[in-house]
C-alpha positions as a LaTeX table, in Angstrom:
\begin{tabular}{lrrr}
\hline
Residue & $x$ (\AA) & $y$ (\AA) & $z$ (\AA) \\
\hline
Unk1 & 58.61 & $-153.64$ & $-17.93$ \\
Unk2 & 56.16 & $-155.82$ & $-16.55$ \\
Unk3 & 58.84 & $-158.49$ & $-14.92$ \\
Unk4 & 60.56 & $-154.61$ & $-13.27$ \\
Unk5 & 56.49 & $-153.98$ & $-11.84$ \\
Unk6 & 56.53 & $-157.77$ & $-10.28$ \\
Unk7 & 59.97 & $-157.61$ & $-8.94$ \\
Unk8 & 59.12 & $-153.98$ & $-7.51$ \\
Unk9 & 55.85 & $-155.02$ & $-5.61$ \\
Unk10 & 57.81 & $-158.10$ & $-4.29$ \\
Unk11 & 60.42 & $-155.89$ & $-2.97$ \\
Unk12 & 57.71 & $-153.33$ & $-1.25$ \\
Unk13 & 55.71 & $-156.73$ & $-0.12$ \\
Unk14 & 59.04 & $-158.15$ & 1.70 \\
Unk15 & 59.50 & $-154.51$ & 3.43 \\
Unk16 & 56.08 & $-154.27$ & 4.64 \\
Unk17 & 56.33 & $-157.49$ & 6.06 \\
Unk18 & 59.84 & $-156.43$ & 7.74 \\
Unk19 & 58.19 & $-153.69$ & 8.99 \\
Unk20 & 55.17 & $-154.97$ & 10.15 \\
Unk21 & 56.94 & $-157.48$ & 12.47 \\
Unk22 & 55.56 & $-158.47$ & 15.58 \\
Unk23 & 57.82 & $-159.28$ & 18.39 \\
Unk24 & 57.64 & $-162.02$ & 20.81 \\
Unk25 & 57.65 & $-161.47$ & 24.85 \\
Unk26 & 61.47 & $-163.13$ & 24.92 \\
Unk27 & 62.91 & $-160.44$ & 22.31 \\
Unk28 & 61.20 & $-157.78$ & 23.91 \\
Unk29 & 62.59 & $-159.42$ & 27.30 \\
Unk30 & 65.85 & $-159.41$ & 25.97 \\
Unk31 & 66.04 & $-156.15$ & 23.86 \\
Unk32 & 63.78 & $-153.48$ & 25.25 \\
Unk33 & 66.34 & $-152.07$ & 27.80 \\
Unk34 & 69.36 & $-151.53$ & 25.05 \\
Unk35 & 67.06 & $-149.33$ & 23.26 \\
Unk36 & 66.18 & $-145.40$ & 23.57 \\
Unk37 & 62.98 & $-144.70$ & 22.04 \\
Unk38 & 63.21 & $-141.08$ & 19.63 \\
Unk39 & 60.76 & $-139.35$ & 17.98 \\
Unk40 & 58.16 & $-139.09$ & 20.87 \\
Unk41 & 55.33 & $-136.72$ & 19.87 \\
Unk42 & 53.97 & $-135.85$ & 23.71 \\
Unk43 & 53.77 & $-137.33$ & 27.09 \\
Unk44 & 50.05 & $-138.50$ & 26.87 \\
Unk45 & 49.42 & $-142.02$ & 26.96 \\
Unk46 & 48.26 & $-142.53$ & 23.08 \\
Unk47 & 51.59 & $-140.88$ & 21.54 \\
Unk48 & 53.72 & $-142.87$ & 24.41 \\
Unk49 & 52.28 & $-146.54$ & 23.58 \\
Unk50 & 52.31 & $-145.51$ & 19.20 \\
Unk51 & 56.02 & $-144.44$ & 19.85 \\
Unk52 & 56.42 & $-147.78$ & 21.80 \\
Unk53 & 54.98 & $-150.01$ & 19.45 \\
Unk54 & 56.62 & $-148.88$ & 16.31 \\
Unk55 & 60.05 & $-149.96$ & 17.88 \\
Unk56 & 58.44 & $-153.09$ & 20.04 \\
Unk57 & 55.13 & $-153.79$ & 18.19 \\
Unk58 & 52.67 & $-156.65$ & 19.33 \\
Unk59 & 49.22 & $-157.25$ & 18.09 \\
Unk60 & 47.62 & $-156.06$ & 21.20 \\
Unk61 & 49.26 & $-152.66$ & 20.98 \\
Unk62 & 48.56 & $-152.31$ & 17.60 \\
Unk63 & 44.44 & $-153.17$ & 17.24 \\
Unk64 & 44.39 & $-151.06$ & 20.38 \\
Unk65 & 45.79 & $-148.01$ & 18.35 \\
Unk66 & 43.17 & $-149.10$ & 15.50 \\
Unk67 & 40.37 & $-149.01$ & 17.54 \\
Unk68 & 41.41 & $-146.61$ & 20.28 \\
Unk69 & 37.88 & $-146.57$ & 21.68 \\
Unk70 & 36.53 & $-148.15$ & 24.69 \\
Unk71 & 34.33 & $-151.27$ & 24.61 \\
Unk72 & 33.11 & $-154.13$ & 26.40 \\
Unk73 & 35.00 & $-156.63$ & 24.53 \\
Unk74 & 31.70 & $-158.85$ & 23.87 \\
Unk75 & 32.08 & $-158.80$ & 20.31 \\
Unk76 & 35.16 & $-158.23$ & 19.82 \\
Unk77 & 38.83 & $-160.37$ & 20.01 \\
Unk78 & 39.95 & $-157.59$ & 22.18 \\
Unk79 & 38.58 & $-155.72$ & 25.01 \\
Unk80 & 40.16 & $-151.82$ & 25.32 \\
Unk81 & 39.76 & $-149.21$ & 27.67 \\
Unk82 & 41.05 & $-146.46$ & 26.56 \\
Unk83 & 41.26 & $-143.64$ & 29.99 \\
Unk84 & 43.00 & $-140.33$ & 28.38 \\
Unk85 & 42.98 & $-138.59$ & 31.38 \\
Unk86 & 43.91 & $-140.53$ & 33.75 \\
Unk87 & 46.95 & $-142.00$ & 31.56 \\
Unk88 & 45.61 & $-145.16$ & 31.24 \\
Unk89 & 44.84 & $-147.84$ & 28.12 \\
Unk90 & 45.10 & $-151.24$ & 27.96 \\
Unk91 & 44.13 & $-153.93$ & 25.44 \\
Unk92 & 43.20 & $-157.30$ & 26.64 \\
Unk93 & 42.63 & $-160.66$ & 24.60 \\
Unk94 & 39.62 & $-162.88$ & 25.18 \\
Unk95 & 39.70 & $-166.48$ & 25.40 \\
Unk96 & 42.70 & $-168.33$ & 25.98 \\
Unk97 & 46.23 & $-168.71$ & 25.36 \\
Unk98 & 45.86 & $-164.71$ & 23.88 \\
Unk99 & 47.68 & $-161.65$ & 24.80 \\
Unk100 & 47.02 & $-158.42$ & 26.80 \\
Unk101 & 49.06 & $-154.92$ & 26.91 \\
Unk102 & 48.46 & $-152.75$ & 29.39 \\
Unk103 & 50.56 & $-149.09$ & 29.84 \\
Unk104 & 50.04 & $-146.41$ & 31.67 \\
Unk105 & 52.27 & $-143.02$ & 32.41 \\
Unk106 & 52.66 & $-141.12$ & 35.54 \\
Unk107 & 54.22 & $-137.35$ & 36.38 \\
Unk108 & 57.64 & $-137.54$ & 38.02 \\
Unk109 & 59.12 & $-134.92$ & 40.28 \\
Unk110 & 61.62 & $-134.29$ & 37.95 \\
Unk111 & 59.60 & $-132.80$ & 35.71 \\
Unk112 & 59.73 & $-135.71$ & 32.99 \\
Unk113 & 57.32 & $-138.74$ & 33.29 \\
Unk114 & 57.15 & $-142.52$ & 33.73 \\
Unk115 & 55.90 & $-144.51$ & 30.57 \\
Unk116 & 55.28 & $-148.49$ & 31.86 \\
Unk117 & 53.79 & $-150.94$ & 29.75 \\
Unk118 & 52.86 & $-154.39$ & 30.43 \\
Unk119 & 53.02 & $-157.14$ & 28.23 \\
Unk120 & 51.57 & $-160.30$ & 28.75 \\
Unk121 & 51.75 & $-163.68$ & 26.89 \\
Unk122 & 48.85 & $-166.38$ & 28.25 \\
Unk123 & 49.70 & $-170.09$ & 27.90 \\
Unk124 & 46.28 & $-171.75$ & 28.61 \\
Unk125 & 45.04 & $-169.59$ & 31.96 \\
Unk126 & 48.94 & $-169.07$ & 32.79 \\
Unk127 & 49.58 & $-165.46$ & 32.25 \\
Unk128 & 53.63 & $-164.80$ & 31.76 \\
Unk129 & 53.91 & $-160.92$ & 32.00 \\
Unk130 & 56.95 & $-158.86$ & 31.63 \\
Unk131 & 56.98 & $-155.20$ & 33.39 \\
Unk132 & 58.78 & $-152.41$ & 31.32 \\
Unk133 & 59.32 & $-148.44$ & 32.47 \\
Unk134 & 60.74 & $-145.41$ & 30.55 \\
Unk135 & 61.79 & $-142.12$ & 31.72 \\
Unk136 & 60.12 & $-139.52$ & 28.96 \\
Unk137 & 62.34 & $-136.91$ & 28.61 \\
Unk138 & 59.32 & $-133.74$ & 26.79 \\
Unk139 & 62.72 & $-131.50$ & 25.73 \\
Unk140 & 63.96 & $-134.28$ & 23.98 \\
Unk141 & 61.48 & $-136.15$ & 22.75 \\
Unk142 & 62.66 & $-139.82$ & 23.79 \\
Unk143 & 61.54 & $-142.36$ & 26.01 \\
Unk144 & 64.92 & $-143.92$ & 27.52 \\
Unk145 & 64.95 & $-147.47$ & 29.57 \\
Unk146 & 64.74 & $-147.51$ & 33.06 \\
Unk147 & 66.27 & $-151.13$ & 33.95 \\
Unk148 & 66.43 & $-149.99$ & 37.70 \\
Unk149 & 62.51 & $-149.88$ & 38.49 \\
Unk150 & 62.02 & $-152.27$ & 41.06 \\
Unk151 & 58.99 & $-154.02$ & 39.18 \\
Unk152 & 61.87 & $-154.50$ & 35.87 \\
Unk153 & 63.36 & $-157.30$ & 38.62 \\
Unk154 & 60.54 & $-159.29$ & 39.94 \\
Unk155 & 60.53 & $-162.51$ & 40.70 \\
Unk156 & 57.67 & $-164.59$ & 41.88 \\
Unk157 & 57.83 & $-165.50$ & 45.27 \\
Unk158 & 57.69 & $-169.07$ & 43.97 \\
Unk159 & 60.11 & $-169.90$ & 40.76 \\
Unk160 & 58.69 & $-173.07$ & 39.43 \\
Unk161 & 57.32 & $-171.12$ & 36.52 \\
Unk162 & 54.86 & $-174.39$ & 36.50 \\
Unk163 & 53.03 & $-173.50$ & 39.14 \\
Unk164 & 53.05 & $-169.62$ & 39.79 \\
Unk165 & 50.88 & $-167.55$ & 38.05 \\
Unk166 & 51.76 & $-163.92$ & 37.93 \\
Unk167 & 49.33 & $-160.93$ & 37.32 \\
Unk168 & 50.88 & $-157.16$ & 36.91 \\
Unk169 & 48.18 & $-154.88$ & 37.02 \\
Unk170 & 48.48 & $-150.90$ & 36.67 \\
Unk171 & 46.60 & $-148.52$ & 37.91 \\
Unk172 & 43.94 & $-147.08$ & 36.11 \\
Unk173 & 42.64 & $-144.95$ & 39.18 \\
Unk174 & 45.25 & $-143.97$ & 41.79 \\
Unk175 & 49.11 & $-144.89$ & 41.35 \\
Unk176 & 49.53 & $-148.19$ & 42.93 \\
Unk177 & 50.95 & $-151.06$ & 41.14 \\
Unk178 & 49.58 & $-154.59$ & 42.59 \\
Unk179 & 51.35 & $-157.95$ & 41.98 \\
Unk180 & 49.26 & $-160.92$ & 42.38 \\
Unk181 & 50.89 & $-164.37$ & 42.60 \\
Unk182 & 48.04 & $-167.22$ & 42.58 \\
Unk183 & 49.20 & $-170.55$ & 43.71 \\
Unk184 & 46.38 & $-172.62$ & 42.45 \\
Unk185 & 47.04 & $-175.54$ & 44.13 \\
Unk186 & 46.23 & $-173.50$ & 47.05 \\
Unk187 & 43.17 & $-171.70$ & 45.71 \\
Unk188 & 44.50 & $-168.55$ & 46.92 \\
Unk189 & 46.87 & $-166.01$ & 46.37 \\
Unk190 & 49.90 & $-163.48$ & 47.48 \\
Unk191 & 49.51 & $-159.92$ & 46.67 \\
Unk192 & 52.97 & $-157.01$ & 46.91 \\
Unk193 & 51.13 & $-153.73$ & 46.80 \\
Unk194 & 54.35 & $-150.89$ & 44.89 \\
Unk195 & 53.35 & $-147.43$ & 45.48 \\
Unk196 & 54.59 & $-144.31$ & 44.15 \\
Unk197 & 56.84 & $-142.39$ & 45.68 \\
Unk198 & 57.07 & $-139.75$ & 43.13 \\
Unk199 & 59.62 & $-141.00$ & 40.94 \\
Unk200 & 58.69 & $-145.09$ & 40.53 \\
Unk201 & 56.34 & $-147.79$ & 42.20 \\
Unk202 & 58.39 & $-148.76$ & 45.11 \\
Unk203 & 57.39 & $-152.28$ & 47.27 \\
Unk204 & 55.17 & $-151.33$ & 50.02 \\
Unk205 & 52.96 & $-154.19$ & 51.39 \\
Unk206 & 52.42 & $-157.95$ & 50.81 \\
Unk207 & 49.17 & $-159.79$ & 51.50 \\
Unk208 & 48.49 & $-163.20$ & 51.58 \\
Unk209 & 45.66 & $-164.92$ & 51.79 \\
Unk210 & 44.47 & $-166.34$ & 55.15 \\
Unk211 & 47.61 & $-164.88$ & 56.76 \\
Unk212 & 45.61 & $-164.27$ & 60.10 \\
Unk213 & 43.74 & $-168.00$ & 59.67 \\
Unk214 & 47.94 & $-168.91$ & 60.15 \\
Unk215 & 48.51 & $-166.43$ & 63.12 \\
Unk216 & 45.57 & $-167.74$ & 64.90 \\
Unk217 & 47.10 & $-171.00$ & 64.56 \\
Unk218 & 50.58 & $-170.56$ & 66.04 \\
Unk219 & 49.25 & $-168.71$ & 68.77 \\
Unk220 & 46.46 & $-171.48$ & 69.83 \\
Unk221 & 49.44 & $-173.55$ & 69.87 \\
Unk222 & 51.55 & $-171.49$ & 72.27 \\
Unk223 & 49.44 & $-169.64$ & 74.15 \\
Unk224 & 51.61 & $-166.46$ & 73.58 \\
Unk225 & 50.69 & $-163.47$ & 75.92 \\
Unk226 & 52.11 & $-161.23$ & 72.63 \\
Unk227 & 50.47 & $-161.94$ & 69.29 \\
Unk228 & 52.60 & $-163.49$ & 66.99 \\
Unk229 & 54.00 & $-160.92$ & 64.05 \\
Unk230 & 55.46 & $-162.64$ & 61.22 \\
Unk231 & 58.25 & $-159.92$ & 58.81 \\
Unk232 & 58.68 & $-162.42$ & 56.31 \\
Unk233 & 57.83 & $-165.27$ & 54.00 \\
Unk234 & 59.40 & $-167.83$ & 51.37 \\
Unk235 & 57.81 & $-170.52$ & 49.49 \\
Unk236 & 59.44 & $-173.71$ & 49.53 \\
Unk237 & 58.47 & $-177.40$ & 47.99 \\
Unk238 & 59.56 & $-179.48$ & 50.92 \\
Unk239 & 57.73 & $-182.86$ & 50.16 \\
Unk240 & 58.24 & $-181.85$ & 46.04 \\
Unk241 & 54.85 & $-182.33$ & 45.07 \\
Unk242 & 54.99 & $-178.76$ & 42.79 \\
Unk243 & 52.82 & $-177.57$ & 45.36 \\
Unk244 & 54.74 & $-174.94$ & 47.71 \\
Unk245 & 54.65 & $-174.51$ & 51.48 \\
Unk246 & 54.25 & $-171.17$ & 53.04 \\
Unk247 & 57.54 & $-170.52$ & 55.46 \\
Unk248 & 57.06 & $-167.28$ & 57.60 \\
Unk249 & 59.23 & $-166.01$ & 60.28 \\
Unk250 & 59.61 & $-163.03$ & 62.29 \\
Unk251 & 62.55 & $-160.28$ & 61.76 \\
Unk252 & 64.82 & $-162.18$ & 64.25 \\
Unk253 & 63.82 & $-165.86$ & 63.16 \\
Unk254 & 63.03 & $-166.58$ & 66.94 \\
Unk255 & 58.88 & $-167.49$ & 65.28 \\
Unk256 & 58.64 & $-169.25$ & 62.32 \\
Unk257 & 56.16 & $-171.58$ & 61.18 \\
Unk258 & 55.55 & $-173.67$ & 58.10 \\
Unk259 & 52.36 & $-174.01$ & 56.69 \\
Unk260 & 50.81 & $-176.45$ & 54.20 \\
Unk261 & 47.86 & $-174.83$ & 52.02 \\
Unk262 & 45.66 & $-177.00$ & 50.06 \\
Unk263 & 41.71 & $-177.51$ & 49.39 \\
Unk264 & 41.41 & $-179.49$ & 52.44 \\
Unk265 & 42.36 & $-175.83$ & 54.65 \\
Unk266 & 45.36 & $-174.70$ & 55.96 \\
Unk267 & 47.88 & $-176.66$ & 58.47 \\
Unk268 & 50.73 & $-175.40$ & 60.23 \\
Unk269 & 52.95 & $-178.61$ & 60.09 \\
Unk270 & 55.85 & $-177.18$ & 61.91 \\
Unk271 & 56.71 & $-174.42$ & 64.23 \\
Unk272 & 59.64 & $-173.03$ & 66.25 \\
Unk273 & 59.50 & $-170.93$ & 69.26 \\
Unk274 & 62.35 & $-169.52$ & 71.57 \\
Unk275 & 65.54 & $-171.63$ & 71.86 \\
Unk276 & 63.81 & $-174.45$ & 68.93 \\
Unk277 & 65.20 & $-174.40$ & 65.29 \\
Unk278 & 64.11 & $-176.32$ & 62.01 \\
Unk279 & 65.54 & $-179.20$ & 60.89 \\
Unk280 & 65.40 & $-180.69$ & 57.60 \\
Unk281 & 65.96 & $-183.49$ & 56.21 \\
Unk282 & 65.82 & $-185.83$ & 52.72 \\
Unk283 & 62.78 & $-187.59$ & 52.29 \\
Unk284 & 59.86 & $-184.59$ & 53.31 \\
Unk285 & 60.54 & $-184.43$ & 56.36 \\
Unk286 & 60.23 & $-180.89$ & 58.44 \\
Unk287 & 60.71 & $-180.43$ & 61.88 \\
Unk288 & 61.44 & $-178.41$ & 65.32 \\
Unk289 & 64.62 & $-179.07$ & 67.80 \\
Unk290 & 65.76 & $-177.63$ & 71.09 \\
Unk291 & 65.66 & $-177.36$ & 74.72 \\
Unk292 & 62.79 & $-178.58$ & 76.46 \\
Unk293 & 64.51 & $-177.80$ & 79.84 \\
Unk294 & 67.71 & $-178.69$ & 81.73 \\
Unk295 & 69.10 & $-182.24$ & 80.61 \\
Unk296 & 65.99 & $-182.26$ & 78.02 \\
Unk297 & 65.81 & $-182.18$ & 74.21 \\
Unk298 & 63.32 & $-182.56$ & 71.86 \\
Unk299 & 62.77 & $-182.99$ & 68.16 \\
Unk300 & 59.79 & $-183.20$ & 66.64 \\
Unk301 & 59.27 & $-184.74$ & 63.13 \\
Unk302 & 56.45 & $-184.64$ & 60.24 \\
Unk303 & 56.68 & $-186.95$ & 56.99 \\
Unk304 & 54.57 & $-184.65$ & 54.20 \\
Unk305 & 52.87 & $-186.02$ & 50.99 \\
Unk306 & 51.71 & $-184.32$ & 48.43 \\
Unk307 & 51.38 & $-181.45$ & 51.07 \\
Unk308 & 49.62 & $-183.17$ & 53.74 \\
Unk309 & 50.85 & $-184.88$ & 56.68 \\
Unk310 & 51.00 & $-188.72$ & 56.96 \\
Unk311 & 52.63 & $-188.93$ & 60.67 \\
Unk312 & 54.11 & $-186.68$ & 62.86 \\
Unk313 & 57.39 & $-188.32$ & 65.09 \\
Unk314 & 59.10 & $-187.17$ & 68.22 \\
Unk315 & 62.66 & $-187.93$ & 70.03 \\
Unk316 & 62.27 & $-187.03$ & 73.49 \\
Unk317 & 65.78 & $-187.62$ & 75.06 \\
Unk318 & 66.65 & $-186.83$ & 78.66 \\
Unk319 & 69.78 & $-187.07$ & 80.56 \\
Unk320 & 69.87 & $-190.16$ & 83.25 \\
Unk321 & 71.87 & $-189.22$ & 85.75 \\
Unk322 & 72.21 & $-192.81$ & 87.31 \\
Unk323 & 73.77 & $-193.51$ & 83.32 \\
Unk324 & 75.36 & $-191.14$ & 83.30 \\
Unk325 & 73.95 & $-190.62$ & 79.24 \\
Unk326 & 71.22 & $-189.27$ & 77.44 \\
Unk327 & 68.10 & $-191.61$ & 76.69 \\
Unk328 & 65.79 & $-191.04$ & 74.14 \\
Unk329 & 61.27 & $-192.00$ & 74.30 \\
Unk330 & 59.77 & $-191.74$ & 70.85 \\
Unk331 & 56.29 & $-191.43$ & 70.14 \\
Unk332 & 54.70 & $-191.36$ & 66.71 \\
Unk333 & 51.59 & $-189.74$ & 66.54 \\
Unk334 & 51.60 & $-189.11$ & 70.03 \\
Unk335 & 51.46 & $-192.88$ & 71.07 \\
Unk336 & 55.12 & $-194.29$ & 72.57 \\
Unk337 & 56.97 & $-196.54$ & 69.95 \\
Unk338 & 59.65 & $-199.07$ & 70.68 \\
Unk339 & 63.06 & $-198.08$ & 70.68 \\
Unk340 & 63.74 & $-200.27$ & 67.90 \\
Unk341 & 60.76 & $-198.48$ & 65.74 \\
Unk342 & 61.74 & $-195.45$ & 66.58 \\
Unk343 & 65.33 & $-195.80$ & 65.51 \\
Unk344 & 64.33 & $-197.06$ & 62.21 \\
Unk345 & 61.43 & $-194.21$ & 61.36 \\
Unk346 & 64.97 & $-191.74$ & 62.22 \\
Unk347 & 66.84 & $-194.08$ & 59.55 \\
Unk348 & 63.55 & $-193.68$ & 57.16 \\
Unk349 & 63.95 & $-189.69$ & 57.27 \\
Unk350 & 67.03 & $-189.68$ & 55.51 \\
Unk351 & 70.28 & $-187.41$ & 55.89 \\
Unk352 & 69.66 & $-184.30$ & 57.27 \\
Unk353 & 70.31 & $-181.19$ & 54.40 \\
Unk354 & 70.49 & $-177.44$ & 54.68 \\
Unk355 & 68.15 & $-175.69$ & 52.99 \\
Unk356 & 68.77 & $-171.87$ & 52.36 \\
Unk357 & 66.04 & $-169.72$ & 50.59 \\
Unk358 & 65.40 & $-165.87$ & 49.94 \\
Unk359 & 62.81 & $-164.73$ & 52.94 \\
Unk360 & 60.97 & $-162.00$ & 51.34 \\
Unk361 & 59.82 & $-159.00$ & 53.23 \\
Unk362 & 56.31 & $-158.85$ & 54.56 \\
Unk363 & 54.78 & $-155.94$ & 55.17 \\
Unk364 & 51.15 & $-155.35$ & 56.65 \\
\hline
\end{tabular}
């Protein structure tokens, strides 16, 4: 009898601890959209996250459903606001490498409602969040994936998941969603504003930091009558240093300018303007060529390192008519060089290569 009682409360112990199962940000990554959610009590935001967690349950989710009560978080491991009304709770670790959980729920003109939770796994200060949304269907009772939200299929602006740090945040007040990417070696940030258009959190805006510090500094170089607009923006490691440069161009690619962002301030290291394009080419070097006039052509050169300049080159070549061929002047740093230097700082660049990147949409 008493070896049946042991064997018993082993075989409860191993359930509970099946059932009490917590489930890392990959599995929930790779699981949550295969599976409809039953059994939903109501559409506020308490019943919604309880009906979450028991099929997806993480320890932020579940001491916020303990203690479903808002505090300051100063004695506490977790700090929750709990905002009934408004559809709002979230549950956020303190210290570091925690976890935070964040959902909120919003009325649809459908008549149903959109559950979203956030999930967010810190390594050190590096948050790594995933963004999930579910269509609650009141007749049924079910909360049912919604892979197609536009937030489900973010992706940083910059993918070296070294570098980027990502921040999802949903709204408490109001119905925007804001996305900010911090680029700490730049000490700043890049912020897509998704707002609700009565069925999701569509993209609306993107801000980045300084962004008219960068117009003022195309402009001062060419005098434009017509202040530069830029439509959109990639970040790209040119000189590989893990530290990003900010590409922006305008809708037709006619204005683009590259832009090095570090402690030291902000530098636009290359620029193109009318009939000038970039070039590119293997050892970190960025540049401008085109028409400087009739029988003129220029290309102008920077060597980056560890995201600041170290020279800047130029090819000035001009057609001599008494040649009959094109001759080129080079100057590094604005000072003439010898032929024979300048062909060999051309050599030092390397091959040229093509670079093709996603240009995001910017929107002021």
């Amino acid at each position: 009898m008493k070896k049946f009682l042991i064997l018993s409360i082993f075989s409860c112990s191993v359930i509970l601890s099946f059932a009490q199962k917590n489930y890392t940000l990959d599995e929930i990554r790779s699981g949550w959209a295969k599976k409809t959610i039953t059994g939903v009590k109501s559409g506020n935001i308490l019943p919604l996250l309880t009906a979450f967690n028991k099929t997806w349950r993480t320890v932020p989710a579940t001491e916020l459903l303990a203690h479903p009560v808002t505090n300051t978080g100063d004695e506490d491991a977790y700090s929750i606001t709990v905002d009934t009304p408004n559809g709002y709770a979230c549950a956020q670790e303190m210290g570091d490498d925690g976890e935070d959980i964040e959902a909120c729920v919003w009325k649809r003109s459908n008549g149903h409602k959109l559950f979203a939770v956030v999930y967010t796994r810190y390594h050190g200060l590096a948050p790594h969040p995933i963004a999930l949304f579910y269509d609650y269907d009141a007749t049924k009772g079910t909360l049912t994936p919604e892979f197609d939200v536009p937030l489900v299929q973010l992706l940083p602006s910059y993918s070296d998941r070294s570098v980027d740090l990502v921040h999802i945040k949903l709204p408490q007040q109001g119905k925007d969603v804001e996305v900010w990417e911090y680029l700490m070696p730049w000490g700043c940030y890049i912020k897509q504003t998704y707002k609700w258009n009565g069925m999701e959190p569509v993209y609306s805006s993107t801000t980045i930091d300084n962004y008219d510090q960068m117009c003022r500094q195309f402009d001062n170089t060419y005098q434009l009558a017509d202040k530069v607009r830029f439509d959109k923006y990639a970040l790209f490691d040119f000189d590989e240093d893990n530290n990003p440069e900010l590409w922006l161009s305008s809708d037709n690619n006619e204005n683009q300018a590259i832009f090095t962002v570090s402690h030291d301030g902000i530098q636009m290291v290359a620029s193109t303007y009318y009939k000038t394009h970039f070039s590119f080419y293997e050892n970190g070097v960025i540049g401008s060529a085109g028409s400087c006039g009739t029988g003129c052509f220029r290309a102008d050169y920077v060597k980056l390192n560890n995201s600041k300049p170290v020279y800047r080159f130029a090819d000035m070549q001009s057609y001599d008519y008494q040649k009959d061929e094109m001759i080129s002047i080079y100057y590094k740093d604005e000072k003439e060089v010898s032929n024979a230097e300048g062909e060999r700082l051309i050599k030092s660049f390397g091959a040229a290569k093509d670079i093709t990147t996603l240009m995001l949409e910017l929107r002021k």
